[in-house]
PyMOL Python script that loads the backbone (N, CA, C, O; Angstrom):
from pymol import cmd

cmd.read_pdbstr("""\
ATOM      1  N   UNK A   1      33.086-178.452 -76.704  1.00  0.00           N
ATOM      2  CA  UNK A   1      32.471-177.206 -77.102  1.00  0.00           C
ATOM      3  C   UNK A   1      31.445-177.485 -78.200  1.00  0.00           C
ATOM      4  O   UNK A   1      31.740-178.351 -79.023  1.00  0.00           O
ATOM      5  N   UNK A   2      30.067-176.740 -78.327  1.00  0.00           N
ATOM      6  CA  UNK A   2      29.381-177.032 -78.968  1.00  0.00           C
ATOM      7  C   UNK A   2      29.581-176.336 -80.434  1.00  0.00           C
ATOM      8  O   UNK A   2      29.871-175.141 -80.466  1.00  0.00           O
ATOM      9  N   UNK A   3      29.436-177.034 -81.579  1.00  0.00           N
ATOM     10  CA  UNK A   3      29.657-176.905 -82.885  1.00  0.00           C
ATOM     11  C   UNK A   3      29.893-175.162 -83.525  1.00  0.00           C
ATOM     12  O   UNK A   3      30.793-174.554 -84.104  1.00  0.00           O
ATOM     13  N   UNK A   4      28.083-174.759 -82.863  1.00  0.00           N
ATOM     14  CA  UNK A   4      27.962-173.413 -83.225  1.00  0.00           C
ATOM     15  C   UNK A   4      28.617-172.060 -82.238  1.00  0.00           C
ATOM     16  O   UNK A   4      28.666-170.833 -82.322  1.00  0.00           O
ATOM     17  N   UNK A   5      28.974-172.914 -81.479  1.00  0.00           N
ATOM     18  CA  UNK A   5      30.333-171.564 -80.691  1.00  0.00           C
ATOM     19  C   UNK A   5      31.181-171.359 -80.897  1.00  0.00           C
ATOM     20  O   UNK A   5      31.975-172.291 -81.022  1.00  0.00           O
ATOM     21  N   UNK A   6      31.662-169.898 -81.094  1.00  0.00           N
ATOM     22  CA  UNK A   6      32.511-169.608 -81.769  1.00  0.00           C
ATOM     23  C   UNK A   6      33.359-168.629 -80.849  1.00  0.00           C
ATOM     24  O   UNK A   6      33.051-167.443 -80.960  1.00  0.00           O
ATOM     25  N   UNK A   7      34.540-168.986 -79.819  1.00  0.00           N
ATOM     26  CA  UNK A   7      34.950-168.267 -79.288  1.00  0.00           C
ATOM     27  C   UNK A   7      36.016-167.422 -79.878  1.00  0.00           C
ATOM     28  O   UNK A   7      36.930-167.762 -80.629  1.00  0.00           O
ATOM     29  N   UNK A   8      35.633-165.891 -79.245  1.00  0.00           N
ATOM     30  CA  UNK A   8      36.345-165.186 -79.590  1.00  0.00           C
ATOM     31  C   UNK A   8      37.190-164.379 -78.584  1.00  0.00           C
ATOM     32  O   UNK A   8      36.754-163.759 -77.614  1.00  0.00           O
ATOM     33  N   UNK A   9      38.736-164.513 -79.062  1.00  0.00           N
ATOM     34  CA  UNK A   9      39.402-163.703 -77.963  1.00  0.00           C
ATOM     35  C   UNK A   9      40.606-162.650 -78.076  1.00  0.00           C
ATOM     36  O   UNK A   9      41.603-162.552 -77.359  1.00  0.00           O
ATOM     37  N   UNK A  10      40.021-161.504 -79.758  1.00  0.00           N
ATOM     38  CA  UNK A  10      39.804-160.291 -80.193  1.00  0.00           C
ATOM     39  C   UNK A  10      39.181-159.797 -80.181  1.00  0.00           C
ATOM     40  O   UNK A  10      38.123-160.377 -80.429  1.00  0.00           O
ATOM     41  N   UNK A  11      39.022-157.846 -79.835  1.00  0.00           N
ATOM     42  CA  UNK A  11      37.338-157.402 -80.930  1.00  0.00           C
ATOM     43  C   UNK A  11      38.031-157.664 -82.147  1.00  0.00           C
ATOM     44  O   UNK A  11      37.176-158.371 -82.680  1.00  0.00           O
ATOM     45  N   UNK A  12      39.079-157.598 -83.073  1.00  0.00           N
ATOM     46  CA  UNK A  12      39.367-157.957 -84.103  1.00  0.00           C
ATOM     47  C   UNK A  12      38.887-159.218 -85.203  1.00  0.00           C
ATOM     48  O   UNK A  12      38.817-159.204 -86.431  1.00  0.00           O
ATOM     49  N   UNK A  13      38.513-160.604 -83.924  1.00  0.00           N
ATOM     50  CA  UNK A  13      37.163-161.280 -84.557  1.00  0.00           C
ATOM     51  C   UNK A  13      35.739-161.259 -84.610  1.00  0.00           C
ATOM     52  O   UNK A  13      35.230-162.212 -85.199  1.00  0.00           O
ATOM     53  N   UNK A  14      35.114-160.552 -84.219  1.00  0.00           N
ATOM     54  CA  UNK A  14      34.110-159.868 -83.645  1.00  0.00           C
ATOM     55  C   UNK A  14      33.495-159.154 -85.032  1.00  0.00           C
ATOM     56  O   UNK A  14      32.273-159.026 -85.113  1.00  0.00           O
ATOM     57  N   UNK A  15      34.256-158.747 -85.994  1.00  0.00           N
ATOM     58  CA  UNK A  15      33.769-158.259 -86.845  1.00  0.00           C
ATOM     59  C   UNK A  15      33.361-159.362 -88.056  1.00  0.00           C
ATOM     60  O   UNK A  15      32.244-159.495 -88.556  1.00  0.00           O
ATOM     61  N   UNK A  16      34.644-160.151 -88.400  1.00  0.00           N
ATOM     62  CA  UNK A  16      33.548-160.992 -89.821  1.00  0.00           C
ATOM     63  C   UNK A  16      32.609-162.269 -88.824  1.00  0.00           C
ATOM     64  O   UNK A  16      31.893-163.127 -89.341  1.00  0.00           O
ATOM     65  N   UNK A  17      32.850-162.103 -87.272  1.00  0.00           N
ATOM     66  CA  UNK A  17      31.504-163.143 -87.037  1.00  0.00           C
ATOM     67  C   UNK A  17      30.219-162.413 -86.919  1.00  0.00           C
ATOM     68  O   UNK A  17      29.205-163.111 -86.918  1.00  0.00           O
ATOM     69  N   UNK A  18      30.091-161.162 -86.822  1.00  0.00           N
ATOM     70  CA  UNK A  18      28.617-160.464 -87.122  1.00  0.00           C
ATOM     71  C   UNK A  18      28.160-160.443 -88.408  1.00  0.00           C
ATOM     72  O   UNK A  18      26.995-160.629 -88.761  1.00  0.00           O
ATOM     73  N   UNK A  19      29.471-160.121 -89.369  1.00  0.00           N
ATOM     74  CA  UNK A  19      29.026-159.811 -90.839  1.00  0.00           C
ATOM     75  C   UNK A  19      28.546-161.335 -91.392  1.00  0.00           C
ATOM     76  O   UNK A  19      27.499-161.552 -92.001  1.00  0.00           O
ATOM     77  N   UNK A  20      29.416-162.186 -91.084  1.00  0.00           N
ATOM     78  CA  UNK A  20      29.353-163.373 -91.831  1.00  0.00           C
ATOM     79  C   UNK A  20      27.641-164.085 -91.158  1.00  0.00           C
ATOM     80  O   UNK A  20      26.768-164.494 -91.924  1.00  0.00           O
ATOM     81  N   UNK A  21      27.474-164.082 -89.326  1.00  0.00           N
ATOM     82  CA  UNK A  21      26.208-164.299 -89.113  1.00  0.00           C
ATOM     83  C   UNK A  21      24.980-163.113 -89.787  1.00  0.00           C
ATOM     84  O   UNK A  21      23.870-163.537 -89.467  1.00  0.00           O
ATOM     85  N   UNK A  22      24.883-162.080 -90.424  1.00  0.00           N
ATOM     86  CA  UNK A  22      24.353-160.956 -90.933  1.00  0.00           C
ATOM     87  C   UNK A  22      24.154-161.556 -92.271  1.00  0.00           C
ATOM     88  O   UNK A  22      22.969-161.588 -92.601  1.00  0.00           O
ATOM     89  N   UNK A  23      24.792-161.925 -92.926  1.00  0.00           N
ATOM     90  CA  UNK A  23      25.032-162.622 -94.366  1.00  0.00           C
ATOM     91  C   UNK A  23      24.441-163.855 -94.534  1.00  0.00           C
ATOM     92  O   UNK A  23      24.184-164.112 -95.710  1.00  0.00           O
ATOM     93  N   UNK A  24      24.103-164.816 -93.614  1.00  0.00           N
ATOM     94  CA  UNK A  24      23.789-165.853 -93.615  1.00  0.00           C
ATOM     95  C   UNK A  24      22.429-166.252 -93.128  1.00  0.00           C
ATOM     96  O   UNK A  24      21.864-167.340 -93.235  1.00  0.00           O
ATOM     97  N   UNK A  25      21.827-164.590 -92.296  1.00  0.00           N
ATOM     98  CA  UNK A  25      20.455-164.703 -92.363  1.00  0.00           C
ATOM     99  C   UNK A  25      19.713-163.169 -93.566  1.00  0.00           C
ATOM    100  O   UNK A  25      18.703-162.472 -93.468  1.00  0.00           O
ATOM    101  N   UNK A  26      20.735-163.218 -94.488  1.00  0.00           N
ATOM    102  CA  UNK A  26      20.409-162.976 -95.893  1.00  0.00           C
ATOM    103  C   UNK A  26      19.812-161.167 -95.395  1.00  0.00           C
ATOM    104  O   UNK A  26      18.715-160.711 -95.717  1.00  0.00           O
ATOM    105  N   UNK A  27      20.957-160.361 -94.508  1.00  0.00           N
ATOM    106  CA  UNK A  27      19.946-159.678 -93.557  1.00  0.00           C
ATOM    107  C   UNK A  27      20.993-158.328 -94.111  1.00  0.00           C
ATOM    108  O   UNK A  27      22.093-158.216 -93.570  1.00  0.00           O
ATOM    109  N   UNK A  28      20.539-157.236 -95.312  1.00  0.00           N
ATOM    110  CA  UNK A  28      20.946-155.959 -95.486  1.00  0.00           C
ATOM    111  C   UNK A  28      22.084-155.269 -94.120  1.00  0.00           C
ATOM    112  O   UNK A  28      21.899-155.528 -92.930  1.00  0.00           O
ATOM    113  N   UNK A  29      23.171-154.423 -94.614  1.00  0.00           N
ATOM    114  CA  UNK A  29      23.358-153.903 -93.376  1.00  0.00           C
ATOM    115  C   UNK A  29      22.410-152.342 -93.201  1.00  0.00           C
ATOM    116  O   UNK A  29      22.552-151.548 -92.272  1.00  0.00           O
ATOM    117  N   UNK A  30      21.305-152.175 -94.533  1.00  0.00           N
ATOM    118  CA  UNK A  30      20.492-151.152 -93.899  1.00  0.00           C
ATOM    119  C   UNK A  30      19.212-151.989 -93.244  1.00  0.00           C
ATOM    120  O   UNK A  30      18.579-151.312 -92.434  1.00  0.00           O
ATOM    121  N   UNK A  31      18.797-153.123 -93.416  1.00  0.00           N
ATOM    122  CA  UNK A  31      17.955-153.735 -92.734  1.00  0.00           C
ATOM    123  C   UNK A  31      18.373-153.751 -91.001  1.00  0.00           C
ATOM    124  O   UNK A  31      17.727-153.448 -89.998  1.00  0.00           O
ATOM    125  N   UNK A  32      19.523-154.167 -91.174  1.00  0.00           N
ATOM    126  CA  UNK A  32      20.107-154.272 -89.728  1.00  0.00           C
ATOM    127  C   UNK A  32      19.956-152.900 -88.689  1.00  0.00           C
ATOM    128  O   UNK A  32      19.545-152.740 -87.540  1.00  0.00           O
ATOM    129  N   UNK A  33      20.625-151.853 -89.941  1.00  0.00           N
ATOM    130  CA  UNK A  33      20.813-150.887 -88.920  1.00  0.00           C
ATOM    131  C   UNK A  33      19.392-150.184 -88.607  1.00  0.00           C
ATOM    132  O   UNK A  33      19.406-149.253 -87.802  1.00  0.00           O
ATOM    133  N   UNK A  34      18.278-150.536 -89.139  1.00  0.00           N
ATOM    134  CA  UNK A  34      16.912-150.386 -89.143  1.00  0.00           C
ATOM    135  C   UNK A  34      16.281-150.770 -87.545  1.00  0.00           C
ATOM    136  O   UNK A  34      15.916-150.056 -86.611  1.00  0.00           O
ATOM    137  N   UNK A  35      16.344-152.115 -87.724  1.00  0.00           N
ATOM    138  CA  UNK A  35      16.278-152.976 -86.533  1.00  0.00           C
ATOM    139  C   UNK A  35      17.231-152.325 -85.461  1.00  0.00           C
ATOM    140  O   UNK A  35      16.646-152.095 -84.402  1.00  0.00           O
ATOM    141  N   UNK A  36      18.387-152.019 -85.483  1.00  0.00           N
ATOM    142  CA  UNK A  36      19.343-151.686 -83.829  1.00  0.00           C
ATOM    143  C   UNK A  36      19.429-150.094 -83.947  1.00  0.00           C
ATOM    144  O   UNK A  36      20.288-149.545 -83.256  1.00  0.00           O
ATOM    145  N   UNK A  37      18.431-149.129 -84.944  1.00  0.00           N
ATOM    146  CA  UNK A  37      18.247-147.878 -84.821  1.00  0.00           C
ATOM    147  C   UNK A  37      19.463-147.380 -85.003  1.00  0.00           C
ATOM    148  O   UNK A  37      19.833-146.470 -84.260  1.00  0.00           O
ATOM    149  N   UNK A  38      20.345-147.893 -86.054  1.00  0.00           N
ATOM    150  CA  UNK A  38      22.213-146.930 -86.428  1.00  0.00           C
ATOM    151  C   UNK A  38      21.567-146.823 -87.437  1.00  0.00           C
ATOM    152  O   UNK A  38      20.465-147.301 -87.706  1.00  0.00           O
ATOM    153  N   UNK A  39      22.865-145.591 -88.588  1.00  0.00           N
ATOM    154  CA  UNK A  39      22.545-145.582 -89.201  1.00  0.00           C
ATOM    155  C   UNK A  39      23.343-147.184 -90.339  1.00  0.00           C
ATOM    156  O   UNK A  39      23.980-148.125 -89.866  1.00  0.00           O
ATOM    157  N   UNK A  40      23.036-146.995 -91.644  1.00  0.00           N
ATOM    158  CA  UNK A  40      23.753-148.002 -92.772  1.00  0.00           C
ATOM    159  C   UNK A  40      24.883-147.863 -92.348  1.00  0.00           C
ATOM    160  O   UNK A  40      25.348-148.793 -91.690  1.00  0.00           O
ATOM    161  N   UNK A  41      25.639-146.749 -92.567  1.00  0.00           N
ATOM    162  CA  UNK A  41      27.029-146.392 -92.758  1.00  0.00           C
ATOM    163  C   UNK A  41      27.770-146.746 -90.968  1.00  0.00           C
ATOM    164  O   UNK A  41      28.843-147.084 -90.469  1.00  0.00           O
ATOM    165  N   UNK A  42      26.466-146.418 -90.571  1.00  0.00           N
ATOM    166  CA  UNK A  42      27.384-146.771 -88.843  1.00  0.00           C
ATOM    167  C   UNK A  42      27.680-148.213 -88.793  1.00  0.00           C
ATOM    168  O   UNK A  42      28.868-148.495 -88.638  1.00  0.00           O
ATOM    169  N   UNK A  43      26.717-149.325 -88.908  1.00  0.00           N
ATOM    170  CA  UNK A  43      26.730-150.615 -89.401  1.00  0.00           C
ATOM    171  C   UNK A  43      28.097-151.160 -90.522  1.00  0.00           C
ATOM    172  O   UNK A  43      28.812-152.160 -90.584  1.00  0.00           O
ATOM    173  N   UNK A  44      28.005-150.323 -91.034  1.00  0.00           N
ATOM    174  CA  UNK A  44      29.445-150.741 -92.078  1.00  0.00           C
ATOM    175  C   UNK A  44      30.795-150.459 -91.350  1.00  0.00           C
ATOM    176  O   UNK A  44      31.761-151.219 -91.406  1.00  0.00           O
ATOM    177  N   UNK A  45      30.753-149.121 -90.563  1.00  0.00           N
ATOM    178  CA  UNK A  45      31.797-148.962 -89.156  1.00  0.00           C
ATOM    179  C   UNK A  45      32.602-150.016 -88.521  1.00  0.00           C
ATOM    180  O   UNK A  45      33.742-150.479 -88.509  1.00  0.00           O
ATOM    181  N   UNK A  46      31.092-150.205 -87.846  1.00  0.00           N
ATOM    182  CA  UNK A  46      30.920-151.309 -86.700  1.00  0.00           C
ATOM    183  C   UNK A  46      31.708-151.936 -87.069  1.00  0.00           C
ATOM    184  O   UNK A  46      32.840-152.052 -86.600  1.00  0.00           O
ATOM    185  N   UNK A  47      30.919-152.844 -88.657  1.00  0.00           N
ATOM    186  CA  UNK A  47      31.338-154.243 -88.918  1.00  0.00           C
ATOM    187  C   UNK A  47      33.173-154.534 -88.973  1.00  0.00           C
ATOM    188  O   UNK A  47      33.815-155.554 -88.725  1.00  0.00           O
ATOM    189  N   UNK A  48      33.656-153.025 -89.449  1.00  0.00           N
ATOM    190  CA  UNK A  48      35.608-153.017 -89.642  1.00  0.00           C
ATOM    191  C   UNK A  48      36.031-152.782 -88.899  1.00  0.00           C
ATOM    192  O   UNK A  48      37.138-153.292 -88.728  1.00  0.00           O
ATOM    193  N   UNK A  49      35.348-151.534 -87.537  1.00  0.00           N
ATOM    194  CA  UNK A  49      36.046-151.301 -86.523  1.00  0.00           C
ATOM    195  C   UNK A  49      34.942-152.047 -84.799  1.00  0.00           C
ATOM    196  O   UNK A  49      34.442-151.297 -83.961  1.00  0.00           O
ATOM    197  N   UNK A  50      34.862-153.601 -84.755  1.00  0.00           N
ATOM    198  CA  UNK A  50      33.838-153.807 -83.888  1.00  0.00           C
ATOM    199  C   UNK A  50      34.803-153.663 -82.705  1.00  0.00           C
ATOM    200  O   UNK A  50      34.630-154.651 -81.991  1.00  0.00           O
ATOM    201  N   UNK A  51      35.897-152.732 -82.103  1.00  0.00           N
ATOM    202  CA  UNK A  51      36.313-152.252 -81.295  1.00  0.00           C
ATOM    203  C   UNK A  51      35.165-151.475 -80.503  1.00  0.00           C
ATOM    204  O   UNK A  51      34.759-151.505 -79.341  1.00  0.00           O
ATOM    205  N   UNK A  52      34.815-150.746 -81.688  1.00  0.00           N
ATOM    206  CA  UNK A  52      33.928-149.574 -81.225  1.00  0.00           C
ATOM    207  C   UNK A  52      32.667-149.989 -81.154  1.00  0.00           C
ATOM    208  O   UNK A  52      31.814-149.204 -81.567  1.00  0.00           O
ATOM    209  N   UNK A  53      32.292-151.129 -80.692  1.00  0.00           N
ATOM    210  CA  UNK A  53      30.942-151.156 -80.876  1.00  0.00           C
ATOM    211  C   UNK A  53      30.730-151.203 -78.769  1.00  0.00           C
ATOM    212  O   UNK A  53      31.527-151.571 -77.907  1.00  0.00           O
ATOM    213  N   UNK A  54      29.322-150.653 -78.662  1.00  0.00           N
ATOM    214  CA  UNK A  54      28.757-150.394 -77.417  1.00  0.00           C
ATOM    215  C   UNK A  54      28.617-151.519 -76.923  1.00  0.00           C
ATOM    216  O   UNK A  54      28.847-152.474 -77.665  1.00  0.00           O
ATOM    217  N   UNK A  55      28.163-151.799 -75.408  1.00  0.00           N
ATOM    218  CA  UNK A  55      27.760-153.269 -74.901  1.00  0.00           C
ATOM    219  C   UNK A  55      26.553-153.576 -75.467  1.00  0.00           C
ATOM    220  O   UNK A  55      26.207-154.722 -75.757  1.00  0.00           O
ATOM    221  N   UNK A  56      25.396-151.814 -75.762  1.00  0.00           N
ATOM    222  CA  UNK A  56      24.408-152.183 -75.713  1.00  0.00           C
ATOM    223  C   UNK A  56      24.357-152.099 -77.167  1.00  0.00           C
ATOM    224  O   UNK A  56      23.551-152.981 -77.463  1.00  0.00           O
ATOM    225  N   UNK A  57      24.744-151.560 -78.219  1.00  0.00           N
ATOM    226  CA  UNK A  57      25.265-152.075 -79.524  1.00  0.00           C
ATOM    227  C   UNK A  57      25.203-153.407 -79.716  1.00  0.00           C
ATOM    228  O   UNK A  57      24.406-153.989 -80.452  1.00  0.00           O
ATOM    229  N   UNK A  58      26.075-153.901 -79.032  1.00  0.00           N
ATOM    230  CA  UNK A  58      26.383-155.776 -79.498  1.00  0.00           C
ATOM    231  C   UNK A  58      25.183-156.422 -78.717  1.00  0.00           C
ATOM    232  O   UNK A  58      24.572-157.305 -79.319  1.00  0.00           O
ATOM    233  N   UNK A  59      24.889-156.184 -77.812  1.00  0.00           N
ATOM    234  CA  UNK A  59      23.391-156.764 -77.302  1.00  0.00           C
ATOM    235  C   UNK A  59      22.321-156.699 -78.567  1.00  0.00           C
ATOM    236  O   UNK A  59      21.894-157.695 -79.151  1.00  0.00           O
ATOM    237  N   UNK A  60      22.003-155.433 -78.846  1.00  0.00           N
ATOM    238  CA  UNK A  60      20.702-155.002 -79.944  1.00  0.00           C
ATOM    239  C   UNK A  60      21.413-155.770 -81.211  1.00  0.00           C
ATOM    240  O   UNK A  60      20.674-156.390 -81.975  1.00  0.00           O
ATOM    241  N   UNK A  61      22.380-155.754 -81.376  1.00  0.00           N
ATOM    242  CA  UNK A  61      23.219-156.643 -82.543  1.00  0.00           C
ATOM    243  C   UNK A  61      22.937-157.800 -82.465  1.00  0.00           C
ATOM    244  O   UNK A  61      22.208-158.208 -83.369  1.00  0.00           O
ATOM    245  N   UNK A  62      23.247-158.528 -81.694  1.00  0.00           N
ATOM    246  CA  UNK A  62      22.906-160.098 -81.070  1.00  0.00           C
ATOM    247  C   UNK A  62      21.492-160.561 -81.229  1.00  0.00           C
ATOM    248  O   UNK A  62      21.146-161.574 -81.836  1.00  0.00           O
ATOM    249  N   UNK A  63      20.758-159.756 -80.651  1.00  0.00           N
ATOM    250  CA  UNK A  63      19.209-160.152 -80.444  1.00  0.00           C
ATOM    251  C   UNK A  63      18.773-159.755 -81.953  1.00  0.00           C
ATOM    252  O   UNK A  63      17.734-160.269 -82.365  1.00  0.00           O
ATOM    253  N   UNK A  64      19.533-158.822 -82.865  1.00  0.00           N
ATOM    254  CA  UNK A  64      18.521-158.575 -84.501  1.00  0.00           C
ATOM    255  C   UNK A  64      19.035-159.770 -85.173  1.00  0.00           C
ATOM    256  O   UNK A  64      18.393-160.187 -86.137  1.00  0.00           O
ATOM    257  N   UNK A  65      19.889-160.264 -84.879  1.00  0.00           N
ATOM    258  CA  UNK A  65      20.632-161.583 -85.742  1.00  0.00           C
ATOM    259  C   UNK A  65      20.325-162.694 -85.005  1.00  0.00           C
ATOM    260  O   UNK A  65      21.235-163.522 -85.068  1.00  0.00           O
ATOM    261  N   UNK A  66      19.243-163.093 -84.217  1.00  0.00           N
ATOM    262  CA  UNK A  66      19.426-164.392 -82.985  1.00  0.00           C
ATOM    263  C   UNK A  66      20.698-164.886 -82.958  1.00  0.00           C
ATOM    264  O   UNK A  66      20.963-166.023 -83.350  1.00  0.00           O
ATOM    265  N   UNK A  67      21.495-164.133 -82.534  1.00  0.00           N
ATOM    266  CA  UNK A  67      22.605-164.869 -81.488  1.00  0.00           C
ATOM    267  C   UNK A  67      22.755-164.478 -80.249  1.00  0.00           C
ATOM    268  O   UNK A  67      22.457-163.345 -79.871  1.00  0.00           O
ATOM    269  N   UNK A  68      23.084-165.102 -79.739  1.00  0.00           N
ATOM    270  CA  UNK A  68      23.313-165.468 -78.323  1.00  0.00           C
ATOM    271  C   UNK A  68      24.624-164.820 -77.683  1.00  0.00           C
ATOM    272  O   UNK A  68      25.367-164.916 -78.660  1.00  0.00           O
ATOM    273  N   UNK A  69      25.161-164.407 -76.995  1.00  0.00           N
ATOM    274  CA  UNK A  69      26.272-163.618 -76.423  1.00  0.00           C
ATOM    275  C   UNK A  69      26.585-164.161 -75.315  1.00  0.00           C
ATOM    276  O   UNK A  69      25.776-163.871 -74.434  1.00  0.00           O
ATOM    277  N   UNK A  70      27.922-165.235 -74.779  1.00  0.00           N
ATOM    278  CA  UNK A  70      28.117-165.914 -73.872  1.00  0.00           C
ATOM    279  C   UNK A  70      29.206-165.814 -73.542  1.00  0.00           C
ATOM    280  O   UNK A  70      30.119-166.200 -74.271  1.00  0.00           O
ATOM    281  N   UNK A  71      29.547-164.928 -71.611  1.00  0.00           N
ATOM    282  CA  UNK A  71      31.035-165.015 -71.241  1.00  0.00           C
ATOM    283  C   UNK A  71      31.333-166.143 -70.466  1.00  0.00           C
ATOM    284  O   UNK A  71      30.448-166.661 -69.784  1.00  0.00           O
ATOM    285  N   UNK A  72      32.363-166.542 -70.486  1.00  0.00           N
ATOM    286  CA  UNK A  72      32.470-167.523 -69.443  1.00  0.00           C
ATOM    287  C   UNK A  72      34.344-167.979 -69.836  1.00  0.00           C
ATOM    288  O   UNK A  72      34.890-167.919 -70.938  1.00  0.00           O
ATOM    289  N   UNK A  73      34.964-168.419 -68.491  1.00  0.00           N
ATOM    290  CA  UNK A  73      36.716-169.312 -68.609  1.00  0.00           C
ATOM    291  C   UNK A  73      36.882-169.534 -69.995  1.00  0.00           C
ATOM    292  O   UNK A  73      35.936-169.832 -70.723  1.00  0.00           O
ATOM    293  N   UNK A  74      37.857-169.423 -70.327  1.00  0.00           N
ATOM    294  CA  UNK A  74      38.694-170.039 -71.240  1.00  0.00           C
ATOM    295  C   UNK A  74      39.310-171.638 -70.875  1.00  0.00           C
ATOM    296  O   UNK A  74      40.008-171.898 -69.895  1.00  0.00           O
ATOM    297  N   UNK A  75      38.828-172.687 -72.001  1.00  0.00           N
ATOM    298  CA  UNK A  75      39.431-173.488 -71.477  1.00  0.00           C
ATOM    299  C   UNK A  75      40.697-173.799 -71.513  1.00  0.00           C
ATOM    300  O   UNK A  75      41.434-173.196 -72.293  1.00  0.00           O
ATOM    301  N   UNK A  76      41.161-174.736 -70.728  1.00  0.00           N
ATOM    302  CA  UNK A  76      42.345-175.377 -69.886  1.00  0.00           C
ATOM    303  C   UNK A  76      43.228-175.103 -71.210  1.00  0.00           C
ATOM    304  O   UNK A  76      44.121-174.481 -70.635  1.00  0.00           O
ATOM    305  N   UNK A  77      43.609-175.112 -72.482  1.00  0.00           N
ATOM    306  CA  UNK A  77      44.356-175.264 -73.459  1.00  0.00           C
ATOM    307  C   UNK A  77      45.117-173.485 -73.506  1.00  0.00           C
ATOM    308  O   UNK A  77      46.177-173.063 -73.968  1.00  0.00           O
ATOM    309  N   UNK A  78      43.836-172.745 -72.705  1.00  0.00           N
ATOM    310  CA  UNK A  78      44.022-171.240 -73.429  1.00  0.00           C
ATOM    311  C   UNK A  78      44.917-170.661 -71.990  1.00  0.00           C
ATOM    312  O   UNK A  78      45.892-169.949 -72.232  1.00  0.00           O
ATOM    313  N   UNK A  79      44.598-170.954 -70.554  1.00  0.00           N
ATOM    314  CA  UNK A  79      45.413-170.771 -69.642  1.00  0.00           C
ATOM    315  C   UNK A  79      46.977-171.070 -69.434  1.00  0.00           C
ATOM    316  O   UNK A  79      47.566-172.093 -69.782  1.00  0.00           O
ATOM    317  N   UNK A  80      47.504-169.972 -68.801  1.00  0.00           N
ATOM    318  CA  UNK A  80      49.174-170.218 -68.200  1.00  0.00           C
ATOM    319  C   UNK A  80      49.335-171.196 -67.595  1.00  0.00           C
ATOM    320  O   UNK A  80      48.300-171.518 -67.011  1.00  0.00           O
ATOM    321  N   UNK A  81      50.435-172.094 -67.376  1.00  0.00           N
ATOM    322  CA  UNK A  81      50.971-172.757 -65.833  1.00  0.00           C
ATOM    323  C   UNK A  81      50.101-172.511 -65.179  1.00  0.00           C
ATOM    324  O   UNK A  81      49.043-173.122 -65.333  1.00  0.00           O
ATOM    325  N   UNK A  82      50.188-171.894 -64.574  1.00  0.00           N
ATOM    326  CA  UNK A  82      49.388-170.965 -63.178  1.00  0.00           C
ATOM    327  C   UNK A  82      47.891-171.441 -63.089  1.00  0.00           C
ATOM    328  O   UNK A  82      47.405-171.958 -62.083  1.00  0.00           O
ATOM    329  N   UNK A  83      47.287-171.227 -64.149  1.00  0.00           N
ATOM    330  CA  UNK A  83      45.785-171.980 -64.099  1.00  0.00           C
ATOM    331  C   UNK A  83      45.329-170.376 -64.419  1.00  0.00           C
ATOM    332  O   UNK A  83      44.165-170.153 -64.088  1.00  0.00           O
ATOM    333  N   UNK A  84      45.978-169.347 -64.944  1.00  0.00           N
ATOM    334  CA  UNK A  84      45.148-168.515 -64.916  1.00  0.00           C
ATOM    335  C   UNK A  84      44.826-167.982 -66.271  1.00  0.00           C
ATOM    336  O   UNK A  84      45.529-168.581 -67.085  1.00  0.00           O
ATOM    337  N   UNK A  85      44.007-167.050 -66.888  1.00  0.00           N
ATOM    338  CA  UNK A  85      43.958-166.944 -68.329  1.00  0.00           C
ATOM    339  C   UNK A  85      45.143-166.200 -68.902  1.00  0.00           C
ATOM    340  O   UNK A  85      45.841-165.415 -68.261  1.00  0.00           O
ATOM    341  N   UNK A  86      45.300-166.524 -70.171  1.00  0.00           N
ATOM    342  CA  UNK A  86      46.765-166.193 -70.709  1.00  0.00           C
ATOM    343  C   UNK A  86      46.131-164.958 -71.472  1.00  0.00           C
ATOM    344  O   UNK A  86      44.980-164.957 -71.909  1.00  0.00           O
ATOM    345  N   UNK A  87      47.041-163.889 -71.580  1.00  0.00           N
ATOM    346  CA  UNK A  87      46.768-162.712 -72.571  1.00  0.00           C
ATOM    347  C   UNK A  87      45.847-161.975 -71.926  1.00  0.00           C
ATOM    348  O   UNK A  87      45.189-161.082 -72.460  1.00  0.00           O
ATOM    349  N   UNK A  88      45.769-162.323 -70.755  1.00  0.00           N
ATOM    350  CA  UNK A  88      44.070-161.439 -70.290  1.00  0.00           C
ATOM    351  C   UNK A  88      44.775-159.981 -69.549  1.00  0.00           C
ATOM    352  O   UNK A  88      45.457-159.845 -68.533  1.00  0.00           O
ATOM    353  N   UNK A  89      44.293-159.053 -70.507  1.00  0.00           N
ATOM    354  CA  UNK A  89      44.674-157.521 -70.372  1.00  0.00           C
ATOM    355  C   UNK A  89      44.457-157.016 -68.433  1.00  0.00           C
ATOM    356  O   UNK A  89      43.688-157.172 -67.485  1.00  0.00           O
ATOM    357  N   UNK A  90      45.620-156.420 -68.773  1.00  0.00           N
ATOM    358  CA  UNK A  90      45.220-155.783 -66.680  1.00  0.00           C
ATOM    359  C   UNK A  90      44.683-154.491 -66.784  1.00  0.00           C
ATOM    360  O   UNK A  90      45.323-153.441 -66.753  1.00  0.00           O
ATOM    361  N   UNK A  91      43.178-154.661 -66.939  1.00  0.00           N
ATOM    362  CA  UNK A  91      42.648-153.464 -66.889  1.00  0.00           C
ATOM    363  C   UNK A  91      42.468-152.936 -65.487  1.00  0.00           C
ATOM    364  O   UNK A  91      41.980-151.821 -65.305  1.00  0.00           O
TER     365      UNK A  91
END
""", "prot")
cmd.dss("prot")
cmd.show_as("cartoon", "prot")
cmd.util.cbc("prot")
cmd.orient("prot")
């Protein structure tokens, strides 16, 4: 896995990896919410409850912070016996 990926498999981590990537390009959360059209206070939301954040939320999120947003398997360590993913909700 490459250095700067950071898989996540909560929305519960989802929140200090926006804030902490937000912080590290030295980037206001009213600057932010400027750029993805929320307001400040929605941005401060987001950042505690990123449950609630939209697809197209975390997209416009992603692209104001250059990051990148990548689904793909869990590897072999994170799967059952079975070969299939472990914890993966039956929606």
């Amino acid at each position: 896995m490459h250095a700067s990926l950071l898989p996540l498999l909560t929305a519960a981590q989802l929140g200090p990896t926006l804030v902490s990537a937000r912080k590290a390009r030295r980037i206001s959360q009213a600057a932010l919410a400027e750029r993805i059209g929320l307001s400040q206070s929605r941005v401060s939301y987001l950042e505690l409850h990123p449950g609630d954040l939209s697809v197209d939320q975390l997209m416009a999120w992603c692209a104001a912070l250059g990051l990148e947003l990548t689904v793909g398997a869990r590897e072999a360590a994170h799967t059952g016996s079975a070969g299939t993913v472990a914890d993966t909700p039956a929606w």
